[in-house]
C-alpha positions as a Markdown table, in Angstrom:
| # | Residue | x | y | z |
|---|---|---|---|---|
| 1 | Unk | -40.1 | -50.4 | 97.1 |
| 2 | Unk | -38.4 | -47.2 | 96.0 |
| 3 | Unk | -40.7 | -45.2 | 93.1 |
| 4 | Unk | -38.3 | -44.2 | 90.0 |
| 5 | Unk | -37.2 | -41.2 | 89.5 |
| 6 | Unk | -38.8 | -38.7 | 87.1 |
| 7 | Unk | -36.9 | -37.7 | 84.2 |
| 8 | Unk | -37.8 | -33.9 | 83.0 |
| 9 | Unk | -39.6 | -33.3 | 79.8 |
| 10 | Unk | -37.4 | -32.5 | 77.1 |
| 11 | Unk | -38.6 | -30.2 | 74.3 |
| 12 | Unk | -37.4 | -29.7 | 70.2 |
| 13 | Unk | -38.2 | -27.6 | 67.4 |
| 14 | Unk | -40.9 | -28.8 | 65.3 |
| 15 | Unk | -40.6 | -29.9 | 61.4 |
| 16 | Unk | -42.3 | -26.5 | 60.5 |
| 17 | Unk | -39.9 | -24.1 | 62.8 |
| 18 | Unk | -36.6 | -26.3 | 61.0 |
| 19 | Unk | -37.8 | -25.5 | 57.7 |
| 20 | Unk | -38.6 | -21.8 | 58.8 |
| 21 | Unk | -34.9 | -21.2 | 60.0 |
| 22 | Unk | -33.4 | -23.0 | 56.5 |
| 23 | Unk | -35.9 | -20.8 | 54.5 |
| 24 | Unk | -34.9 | -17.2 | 56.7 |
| 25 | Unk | -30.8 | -18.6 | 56.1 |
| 26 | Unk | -31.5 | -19.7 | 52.6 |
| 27 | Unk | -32.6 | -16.3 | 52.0 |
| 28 | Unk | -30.2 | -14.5 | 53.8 |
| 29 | Unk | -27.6 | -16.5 | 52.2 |
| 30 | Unk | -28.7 | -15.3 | 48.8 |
| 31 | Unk | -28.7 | -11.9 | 49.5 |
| 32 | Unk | -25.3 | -12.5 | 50.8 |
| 33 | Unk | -24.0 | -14.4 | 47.3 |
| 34 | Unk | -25.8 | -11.6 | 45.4 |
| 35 | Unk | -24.1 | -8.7 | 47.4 |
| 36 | Unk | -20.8 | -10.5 | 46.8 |
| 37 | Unk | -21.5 | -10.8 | 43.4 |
| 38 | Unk | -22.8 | -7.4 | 42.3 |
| 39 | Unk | -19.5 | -6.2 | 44.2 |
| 40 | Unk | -16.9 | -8.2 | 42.3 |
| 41 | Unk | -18.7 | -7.5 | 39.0 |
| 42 | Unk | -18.1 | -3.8 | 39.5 |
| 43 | Unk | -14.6 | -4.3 | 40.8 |
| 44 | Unk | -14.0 | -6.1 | 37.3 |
| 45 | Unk | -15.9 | -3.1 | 35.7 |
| 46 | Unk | -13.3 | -0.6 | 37.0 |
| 47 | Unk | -10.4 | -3.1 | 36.7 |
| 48 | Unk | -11.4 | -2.9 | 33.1 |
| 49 | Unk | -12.2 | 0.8 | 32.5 |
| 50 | Unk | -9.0 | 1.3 | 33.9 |
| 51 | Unk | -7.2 | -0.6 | 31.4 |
| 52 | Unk | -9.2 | 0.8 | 28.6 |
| 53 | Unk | -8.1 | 4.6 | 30.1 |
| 54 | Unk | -4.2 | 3.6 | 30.8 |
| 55 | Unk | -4.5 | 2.3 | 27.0 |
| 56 | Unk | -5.6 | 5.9 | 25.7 |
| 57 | Unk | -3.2 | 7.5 | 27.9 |
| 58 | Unk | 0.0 | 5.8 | 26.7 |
| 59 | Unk | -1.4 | 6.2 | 22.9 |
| 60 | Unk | -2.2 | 9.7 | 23.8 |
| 61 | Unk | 0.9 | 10.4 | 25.5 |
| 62 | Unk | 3.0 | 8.5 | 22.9 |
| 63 | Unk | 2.0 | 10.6 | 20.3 |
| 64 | Unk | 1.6 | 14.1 | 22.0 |
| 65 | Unk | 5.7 | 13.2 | 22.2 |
| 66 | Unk | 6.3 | 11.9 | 18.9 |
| 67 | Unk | 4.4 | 14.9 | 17.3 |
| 68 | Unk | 6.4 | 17.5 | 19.3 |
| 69 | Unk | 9.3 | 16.3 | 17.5 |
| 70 | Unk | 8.0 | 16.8 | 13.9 |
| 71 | Unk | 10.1 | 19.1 | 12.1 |
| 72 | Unk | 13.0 | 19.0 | 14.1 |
| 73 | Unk | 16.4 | 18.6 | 12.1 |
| 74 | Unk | 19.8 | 19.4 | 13.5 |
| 75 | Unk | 20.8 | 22.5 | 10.9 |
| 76 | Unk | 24.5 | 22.2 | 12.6 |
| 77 | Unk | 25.0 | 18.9 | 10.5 |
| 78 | Unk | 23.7 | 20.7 | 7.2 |
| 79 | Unk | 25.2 | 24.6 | 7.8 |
| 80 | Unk | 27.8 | 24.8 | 9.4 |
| 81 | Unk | 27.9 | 29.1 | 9.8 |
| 82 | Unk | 29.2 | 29.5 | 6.1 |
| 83 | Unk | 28.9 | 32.7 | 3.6 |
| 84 | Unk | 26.8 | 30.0 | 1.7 |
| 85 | Unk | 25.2 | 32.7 | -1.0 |
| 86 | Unk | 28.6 | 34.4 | -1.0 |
| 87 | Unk | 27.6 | 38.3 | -0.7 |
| 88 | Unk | 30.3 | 38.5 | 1.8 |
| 89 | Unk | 27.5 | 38.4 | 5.0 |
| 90 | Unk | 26.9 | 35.1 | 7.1 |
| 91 | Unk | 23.2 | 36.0 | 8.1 |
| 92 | Unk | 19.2 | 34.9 | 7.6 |
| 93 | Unk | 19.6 | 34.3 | 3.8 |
| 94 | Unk | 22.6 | 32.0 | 4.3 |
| 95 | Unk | 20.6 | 30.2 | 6.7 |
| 96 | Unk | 17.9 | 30.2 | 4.4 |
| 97 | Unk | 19.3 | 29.2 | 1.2 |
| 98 | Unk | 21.2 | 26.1 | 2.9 |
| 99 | Unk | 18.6 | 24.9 | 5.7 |
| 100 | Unk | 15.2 | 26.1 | 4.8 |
| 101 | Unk | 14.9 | 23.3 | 2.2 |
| 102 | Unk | 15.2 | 20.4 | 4.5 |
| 103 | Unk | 13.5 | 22.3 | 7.5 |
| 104 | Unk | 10.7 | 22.6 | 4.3 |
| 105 | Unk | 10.8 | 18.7 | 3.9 |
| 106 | Unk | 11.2 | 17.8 | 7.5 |
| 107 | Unk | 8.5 | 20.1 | 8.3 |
| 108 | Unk | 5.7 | 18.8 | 6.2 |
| 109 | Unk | 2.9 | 17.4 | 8.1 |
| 110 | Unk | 0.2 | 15.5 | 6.2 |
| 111 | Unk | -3.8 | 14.4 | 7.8 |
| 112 | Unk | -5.6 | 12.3 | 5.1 |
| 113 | Unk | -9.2 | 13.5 | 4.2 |
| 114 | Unk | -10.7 | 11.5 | 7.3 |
| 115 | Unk | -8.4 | 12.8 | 10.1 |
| 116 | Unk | -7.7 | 9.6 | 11.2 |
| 117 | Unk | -3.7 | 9.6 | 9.7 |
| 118 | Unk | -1.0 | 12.1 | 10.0 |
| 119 | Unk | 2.4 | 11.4 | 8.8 |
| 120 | Unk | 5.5 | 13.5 | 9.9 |
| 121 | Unk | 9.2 | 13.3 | 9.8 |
| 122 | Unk | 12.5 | 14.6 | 12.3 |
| 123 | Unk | 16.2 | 14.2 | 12.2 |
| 124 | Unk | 16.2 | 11.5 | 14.7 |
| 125 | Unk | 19.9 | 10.1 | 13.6 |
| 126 | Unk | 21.1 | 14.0 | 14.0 |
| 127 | Unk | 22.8 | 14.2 | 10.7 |
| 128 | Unk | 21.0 | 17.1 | 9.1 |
| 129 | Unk | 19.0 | 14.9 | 6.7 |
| 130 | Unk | 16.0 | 13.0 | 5.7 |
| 131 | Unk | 16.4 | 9.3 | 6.1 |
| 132 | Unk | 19.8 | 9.2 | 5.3 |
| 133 | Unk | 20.9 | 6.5 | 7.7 |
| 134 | Unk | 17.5 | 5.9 | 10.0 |
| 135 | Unk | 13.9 | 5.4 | 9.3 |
| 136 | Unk | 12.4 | 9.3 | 9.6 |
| 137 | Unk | 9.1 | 8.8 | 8.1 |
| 138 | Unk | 6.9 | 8.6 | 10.7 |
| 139 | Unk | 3.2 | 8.6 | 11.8 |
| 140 | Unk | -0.1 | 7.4 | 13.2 |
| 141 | Unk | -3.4 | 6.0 | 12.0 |
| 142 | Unk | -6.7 | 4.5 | 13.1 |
| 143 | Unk | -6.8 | 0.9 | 11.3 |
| 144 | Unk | -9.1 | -2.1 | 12.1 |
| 145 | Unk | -10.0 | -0.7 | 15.9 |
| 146 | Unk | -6.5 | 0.0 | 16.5 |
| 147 | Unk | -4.1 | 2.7 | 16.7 |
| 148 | Unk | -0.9 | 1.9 | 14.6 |
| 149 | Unk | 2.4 | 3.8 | 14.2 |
| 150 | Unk | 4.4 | 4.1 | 11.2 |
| 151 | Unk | 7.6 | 2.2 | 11.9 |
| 152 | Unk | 9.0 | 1.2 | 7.9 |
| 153 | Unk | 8.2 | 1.2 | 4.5 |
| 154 | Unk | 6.7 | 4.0 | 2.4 |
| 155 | Unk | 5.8 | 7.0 | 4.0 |
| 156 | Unk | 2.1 | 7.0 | 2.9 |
| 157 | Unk | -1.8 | 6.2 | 5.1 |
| 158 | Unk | -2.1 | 3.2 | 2.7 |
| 159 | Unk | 1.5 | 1.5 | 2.8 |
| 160 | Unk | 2.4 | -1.1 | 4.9 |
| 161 | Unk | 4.9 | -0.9 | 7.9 |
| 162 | Unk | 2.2 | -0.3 | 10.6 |
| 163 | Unk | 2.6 | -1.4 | 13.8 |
| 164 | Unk | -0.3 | -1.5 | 16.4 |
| 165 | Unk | -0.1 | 0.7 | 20.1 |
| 166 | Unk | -3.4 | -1.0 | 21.4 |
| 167 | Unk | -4.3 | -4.4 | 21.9 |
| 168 | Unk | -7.2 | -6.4 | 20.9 |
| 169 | Unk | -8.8 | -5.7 | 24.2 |
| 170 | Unk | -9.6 | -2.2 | 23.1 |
| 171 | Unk | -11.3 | -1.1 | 20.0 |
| 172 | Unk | -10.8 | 2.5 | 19.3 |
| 173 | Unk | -13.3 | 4.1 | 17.7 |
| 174 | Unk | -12.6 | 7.3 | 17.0 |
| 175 | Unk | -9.0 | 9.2 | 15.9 |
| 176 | Unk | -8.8 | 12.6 | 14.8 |
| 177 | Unk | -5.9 | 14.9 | 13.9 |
| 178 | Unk | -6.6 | 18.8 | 13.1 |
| 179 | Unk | -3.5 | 21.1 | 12.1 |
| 180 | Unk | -3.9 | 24.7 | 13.5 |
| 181 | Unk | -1.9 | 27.5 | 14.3 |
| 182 | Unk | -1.8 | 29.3 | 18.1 |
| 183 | Unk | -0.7 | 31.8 | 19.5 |
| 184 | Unk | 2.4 | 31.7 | 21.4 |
| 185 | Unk | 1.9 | 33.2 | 25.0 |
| 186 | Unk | 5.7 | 35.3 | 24.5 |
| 187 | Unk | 4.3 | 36.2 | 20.3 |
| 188 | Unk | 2.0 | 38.8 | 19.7 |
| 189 | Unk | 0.3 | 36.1 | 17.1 |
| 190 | Unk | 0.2 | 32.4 | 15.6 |
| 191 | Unk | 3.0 | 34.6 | 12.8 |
| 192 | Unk | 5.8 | 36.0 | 13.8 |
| 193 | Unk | 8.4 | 37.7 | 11.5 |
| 194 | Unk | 12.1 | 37.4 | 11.1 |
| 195 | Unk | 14.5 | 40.3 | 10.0 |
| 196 | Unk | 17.7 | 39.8 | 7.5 |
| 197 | Unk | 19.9 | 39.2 | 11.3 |
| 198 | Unk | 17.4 | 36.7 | 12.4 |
| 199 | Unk | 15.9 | 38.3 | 14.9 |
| 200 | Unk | 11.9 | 38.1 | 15.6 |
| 201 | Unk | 10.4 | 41.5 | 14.6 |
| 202 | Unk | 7.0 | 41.6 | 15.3 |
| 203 | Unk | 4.3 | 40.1 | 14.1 |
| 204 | Unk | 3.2 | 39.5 | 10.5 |
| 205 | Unk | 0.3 | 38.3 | 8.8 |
| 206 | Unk | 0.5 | 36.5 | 5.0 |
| 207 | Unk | -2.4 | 36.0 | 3.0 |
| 208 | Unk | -2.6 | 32.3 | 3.4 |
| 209 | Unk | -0.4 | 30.3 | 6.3 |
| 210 | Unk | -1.6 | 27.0 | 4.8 |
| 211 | Unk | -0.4 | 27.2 | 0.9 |
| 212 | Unk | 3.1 | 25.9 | 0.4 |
| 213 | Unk | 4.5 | 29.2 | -0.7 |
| 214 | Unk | 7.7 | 28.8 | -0.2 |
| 215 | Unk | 10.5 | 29.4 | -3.4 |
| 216 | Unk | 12.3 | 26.8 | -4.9 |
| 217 | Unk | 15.2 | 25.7 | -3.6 |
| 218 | Unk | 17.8 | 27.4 | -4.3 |
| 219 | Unk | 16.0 | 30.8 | -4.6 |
| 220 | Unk | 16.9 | 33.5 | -2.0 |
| 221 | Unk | 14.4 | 35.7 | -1.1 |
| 222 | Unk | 14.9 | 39.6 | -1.6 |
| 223 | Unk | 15.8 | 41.8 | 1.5 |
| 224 | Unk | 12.6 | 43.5 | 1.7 |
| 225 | Unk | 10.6 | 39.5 | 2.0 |
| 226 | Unk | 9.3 | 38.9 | 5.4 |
| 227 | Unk | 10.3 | 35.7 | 6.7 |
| 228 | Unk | 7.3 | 34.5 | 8.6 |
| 229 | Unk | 7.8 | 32.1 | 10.9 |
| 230 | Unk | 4.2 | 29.6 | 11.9 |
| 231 | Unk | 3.1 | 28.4 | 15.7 |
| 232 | Unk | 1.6 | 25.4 | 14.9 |
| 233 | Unk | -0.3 | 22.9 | 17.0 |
| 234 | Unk | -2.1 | 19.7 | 16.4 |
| 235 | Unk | -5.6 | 19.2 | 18.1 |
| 236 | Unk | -5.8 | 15.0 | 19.2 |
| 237 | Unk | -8.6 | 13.2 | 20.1 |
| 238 | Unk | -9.1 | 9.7 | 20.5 |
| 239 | Unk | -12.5 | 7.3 | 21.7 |
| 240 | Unk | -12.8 | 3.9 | 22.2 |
| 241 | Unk | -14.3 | 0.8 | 24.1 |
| 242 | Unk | -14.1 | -2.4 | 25.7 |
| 243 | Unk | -14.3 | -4.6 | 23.0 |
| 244 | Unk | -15.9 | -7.4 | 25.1 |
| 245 | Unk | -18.2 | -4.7 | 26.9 |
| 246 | Unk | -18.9 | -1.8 | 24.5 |
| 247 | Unk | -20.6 | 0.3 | 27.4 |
| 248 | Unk | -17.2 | 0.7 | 29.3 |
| 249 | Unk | -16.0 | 3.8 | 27.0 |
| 250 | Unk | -14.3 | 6.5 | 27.0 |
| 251 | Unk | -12.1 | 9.2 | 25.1 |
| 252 | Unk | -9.2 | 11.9 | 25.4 |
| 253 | Unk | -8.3 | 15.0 | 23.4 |
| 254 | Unk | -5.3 | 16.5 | 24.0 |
| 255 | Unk | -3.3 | 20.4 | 22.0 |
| 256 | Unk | 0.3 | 19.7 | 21.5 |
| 257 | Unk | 2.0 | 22.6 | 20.5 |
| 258 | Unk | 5.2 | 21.9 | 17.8 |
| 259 | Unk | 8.7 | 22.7 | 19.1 |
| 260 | Unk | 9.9 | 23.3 | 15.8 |
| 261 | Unk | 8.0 | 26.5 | 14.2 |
| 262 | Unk | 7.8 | 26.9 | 9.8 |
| 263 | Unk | 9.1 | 29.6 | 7.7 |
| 264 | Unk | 5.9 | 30.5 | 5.4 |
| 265 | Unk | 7.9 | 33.4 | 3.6 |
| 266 | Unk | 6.1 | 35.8 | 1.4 |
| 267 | Unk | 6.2 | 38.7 | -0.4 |
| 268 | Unk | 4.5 | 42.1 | 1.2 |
| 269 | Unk | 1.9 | 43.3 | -1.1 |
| 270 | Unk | 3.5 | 46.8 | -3.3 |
């Protein structure tokens, strides 16, 4: 009688070694999920930061634009090279009797008490005047978290006819305007003067650049009055923050130098 064959011994894992190896994966696996997760929160972090910053920037960059326009008007349309005071020379005081007013009027920049509104004004429609055909009153403001620009209606901080550059994701918290004057890297100051041919003649210092000193219109002013003419600049700066994370924030401040210079004429002390 032939003796069976023996089968060999086969061996498992114990109970206690199973739950060992889910425990070591179990934990493993939550470092994993936590890694994952730490990760993807701060890629949303950026992603957000780096809306909040292109937000700023276009504002920013919107206005730094917009402002550089301020006082323009296209004196072609108003003089067109005429003997306008009729003392038989087409020079400065022609130029002055005919477009100073409106460059005057164009020119005026207004910040409210706060800094957080300026309002402005340029020829955009070209025809040498002040909202004759097109909306020219422009300007900014900081207004429930948001920065708004003056696109209709009266040209006042208070008025209606705001329209609003950020969304509701941002709330800005900060917006500051400061009017200054610089000094022009090809000027020997923030004043320069202007001769009776129009030509720059040095520099020239009045007793106040800020005071609206400027004659009626209408009035020339003598031969011997120095036309000083203003480098001005507007200092910008601008915070704000996430408004459904108010630690992702951040600001911007920006100079933006005027194209368009002022006549601040005076009469030289006797």
């Amino acid at each position: 009688m032939l003796k069976a064959a023996s089968r060999p011994c086969q061996a498992g894992i114990s109970l206690v070694e199973l739950m060992v190896g889910m425990t070591i994966s179990l934990v493993l696996l939550t470092a994993a999920l936590s890694a994952f997760l730490n990760l993807s929160t701060a890629a949303v972090s950026a992603l957000q930061a780096a809306r909040l910053n292109q937000q700023l920037r276009a504002a920013m960059e919107l206005m730094t634009k917009e402002l550089q326009r301020s006082g323009y008007i296209n004196w072609r349309a108003t003089w067109e090279l005429t003997d306008a005071n009729g003392d038989g020379k087409v020079d400065i005081r022609d130029f002055y009797l005919v477009v100073t007013p409106l460059m005057r009027e164009m020119g005026s920049i207004t910040i409210d008490a706060n800094g957080s509104c300026i309002l402005y004004s340029y020829d955009i429609d070209r025809d040498g005047g002040k909202s004759t055909n097109d909306f020219e009153n422009f300007g900014f403001r900081l207004n429930d978290g948001a920065i708004q620009i003056k696109t209709a209606g009266a040209h006042a901080c208070d008025s209606s006819g705001w329209q609003a550059l950020t969304d509701a994701t941002v709330t800005v918290t900060e917006l500051l305007f400061e009017l200054d004057s610089y000094q022009n890297s090809t000027s020997s100051a923030a004043m320069y003067s202007v001769s009776d041919d129009g030509i720059p003649s040095g520099s020239c210092q009045p007793s106040s650049i800020s005071a609206d000193t400027l004659p009626d219109i209408g009035i020339l002013p003598d031969r011997e009055a120095i036309l000083c003419v203003e480098h001005r600049g507007i200092r910008v700066a601008v915070a704000a923050q996430l408004t459904s994370d108010p630690t992702v924030a951040t600001g911007l401040e920006n100079f933006v130098k005027l194209r368009n210079d002022r006549f601040n004429p005076f009469q030289p002390e006797s």
